[in-house]
C-alpha positions in Angstrom: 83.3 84.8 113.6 81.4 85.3 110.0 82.6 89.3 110.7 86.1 88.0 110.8 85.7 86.0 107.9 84.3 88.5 105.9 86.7 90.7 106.5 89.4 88.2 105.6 87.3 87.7 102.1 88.0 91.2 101.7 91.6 91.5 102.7 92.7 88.7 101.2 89.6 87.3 98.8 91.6 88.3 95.6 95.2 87.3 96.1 93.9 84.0 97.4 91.9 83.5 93.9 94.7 84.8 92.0 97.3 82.4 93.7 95.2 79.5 94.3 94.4 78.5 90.5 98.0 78.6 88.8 99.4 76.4 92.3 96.2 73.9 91.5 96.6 73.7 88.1 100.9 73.7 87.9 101.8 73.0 91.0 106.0 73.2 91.0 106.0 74.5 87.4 103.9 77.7 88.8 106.8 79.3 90.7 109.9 78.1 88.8 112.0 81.3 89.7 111.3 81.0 93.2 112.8 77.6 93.7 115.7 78.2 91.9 116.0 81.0 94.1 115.6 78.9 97.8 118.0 76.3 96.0 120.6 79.2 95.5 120.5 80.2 98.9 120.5 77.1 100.3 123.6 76.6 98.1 125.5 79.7 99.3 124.5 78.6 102.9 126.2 75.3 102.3 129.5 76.7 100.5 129.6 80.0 102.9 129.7 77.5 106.0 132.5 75.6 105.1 136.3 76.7 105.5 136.8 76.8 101.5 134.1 78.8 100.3 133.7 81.3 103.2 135.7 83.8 101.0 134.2 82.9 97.7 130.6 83.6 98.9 132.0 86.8 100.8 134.0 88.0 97.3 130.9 87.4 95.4 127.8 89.1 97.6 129.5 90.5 100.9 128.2 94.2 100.8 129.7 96.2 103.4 128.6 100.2 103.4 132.4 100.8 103.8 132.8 99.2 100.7 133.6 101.5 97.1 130.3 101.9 95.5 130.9 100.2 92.1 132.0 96.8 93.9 129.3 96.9 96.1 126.9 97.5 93.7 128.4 94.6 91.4 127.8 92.0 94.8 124.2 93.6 95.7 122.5 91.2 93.7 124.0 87.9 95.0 123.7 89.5 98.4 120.0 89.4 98.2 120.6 85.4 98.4 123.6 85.1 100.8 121.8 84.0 104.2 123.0 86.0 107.3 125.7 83.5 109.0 124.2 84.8 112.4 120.5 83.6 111.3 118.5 80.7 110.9 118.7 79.4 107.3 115.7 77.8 107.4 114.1 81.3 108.0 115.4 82.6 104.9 114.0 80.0 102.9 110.9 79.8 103.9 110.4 83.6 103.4 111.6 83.2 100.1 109.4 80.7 99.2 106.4 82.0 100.8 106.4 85.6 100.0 108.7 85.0 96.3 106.3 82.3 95.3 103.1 84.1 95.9 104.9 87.1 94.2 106.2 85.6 91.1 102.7 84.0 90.3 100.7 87.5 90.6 103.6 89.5 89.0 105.7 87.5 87.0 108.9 86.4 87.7 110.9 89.3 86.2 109.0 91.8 87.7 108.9 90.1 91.4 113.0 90.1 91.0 113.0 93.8 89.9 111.0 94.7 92.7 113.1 92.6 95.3 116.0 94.3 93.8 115.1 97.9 94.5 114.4 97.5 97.6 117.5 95.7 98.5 119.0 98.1 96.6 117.3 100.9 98.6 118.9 99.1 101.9 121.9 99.2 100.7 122.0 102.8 99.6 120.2 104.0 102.5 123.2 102.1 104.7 126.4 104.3 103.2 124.3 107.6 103.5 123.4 106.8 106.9 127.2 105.9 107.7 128.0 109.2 105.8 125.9 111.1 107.9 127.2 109.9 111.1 125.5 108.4 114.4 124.4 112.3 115.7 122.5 112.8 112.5 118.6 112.3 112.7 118.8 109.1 110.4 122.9 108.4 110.5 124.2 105.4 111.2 127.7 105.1 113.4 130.6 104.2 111.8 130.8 100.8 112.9 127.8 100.0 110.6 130.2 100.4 107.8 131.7 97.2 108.6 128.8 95.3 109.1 128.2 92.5 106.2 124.9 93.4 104.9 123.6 90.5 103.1 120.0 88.4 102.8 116.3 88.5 101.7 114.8 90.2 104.5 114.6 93.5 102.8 113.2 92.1 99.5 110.5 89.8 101.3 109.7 92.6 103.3 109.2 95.4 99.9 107.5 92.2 98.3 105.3 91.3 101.1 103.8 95.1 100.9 104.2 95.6 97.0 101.9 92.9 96.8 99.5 93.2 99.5 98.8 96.6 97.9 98.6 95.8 94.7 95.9 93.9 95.1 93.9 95.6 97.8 95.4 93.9 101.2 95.7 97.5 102.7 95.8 96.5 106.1 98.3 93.8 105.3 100.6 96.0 103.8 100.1 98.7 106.8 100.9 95.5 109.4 104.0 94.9 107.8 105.0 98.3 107.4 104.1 99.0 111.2 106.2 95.9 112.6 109.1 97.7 110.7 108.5 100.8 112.5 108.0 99.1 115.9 111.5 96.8 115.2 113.4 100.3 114.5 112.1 101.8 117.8 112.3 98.5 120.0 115.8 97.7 118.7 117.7 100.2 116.8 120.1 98.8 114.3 120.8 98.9 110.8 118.9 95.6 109.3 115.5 97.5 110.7 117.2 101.0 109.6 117.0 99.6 106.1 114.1 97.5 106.3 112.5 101.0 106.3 114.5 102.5 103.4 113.2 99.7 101.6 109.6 100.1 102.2 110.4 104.0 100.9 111.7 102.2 97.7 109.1 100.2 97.2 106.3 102.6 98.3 107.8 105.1 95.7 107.4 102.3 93.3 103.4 102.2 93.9 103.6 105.9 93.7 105.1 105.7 89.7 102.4 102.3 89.3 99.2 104.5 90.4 100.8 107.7 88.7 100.6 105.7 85.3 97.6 104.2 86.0 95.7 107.7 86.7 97.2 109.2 83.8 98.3 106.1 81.5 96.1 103.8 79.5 93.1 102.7 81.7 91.3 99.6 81.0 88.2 99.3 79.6 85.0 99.5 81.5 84.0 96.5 83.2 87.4 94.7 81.9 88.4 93.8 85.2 85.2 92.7 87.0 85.1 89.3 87.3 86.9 86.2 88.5 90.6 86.9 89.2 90.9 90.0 87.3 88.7 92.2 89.5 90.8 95.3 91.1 89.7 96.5 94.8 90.6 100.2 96.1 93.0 101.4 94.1 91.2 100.1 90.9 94.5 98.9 89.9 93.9 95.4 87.5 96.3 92.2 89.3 99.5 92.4 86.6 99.3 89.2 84.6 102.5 87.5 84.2 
């Protein structure tokens, strides 16, 4: 037991420090962004489900790979907060809040949107190359998928969930999350898991540039990040401060 709790110090010791104070101390006003966000969604979810809106929600953030690349890329940003109509809404929300929230407090919540957005972006991409490419090419995707209406925060929780985790030292979180993408591609082969996996290469290309500037950018002063919160594990990156 005190091995397993030690190790969970470790893993998770910093984020927990980093989230815990600003939720104490501000509560509701810590993570303002991210309940806009949930109240969005469940806004969409509300007008896309009834026979009035259905079109307006798919006119504003239906992304279809089939689609010409301008409008899509126009509708990808709304898309990231359409729910899927064949999933639980209460899913999406509660990822959103979870894995936004803890985001947008050790980020910021300008950065925690960019991020979201490449990798949805990356999804998106990855999903007309893949249709391009056909269903006989080693990463294709059949035609069919062209048609599919990609929308939802899957891929951005999931690019947040290891963005995060790595950023402040939670290797083997960020490897657990990037395994059970894997392990959903090869146990059910579709295109949500296809581009769950294009967005962990946008994101991880993302820590690449963030490490890249650190090594060779301005580097903090010795023993600047020791203490408290501000103490960086592995990578020696410092938490960003929003």
């Amino acid at each position: 037991m005190r091995t397993l709790a030690h190790w969970a110090r470790a893993e998770w010791g910093l984020l927990y420090v980093t989230v815990r104070e600003p939720l104490l101390k501000r509560r509701r006003r810590a993570i303002p962004m991210t309940l806009g966000v949930v109240c969005l969604t469940a806004l969409l979810q509300f007008v896309q489900n009834r026979p009035w809106g259905y079109q307006i929600v798919q006119n504003m953030g239906a992304v279809r790979a089939e689609d010409p690349l301008g409008l899509a890329l126009a509708r990808t940003p709304l898309s990231l907060f359409v729910p899927a109509l064949d999933l639980p809404v209460w899913g999406a929300l509660a990822q959103i809040l979870f894995v936004f929230g803890i985001a947008e407090v050790c980020l910021g919540w300008w950065r925690t949107l960019a991020i979201a957005y490449v990798a949805t972006l990356a999804g998106t991409l990855y999903a007309r190359v893949g249709v391009t490419l056909g269903a006989h090419a080693p990463f294709g995707l059949p035609w069919t998928d062209g048609q599919v209406v990609d929308t939802g925060p899957s891929a951005a929780v999931v690019g947040l969930a290891v963005y995060v985790s790595w950023r402040y030292g939670a290797y083997a979180t960020a490897g657990a999350v990037t395994l059970s993408m894997v392990v959903e591609v090869l146990l059910k082969e579709n295109l949500a898991g296809k581009e769950h996996l294009a967005a962990l290469m946008g994101v991880g290309t993302l820590c690449l540039v963030a490490a890249v500037r650190h090594r060779y950018g301005r580097l903090p002063r010795p023993g600047q990040w020791r203490s408290g919160r501000r103490t960086g594990r592995g990578s020696g990156l410092p938490p960003i401060q929003s």
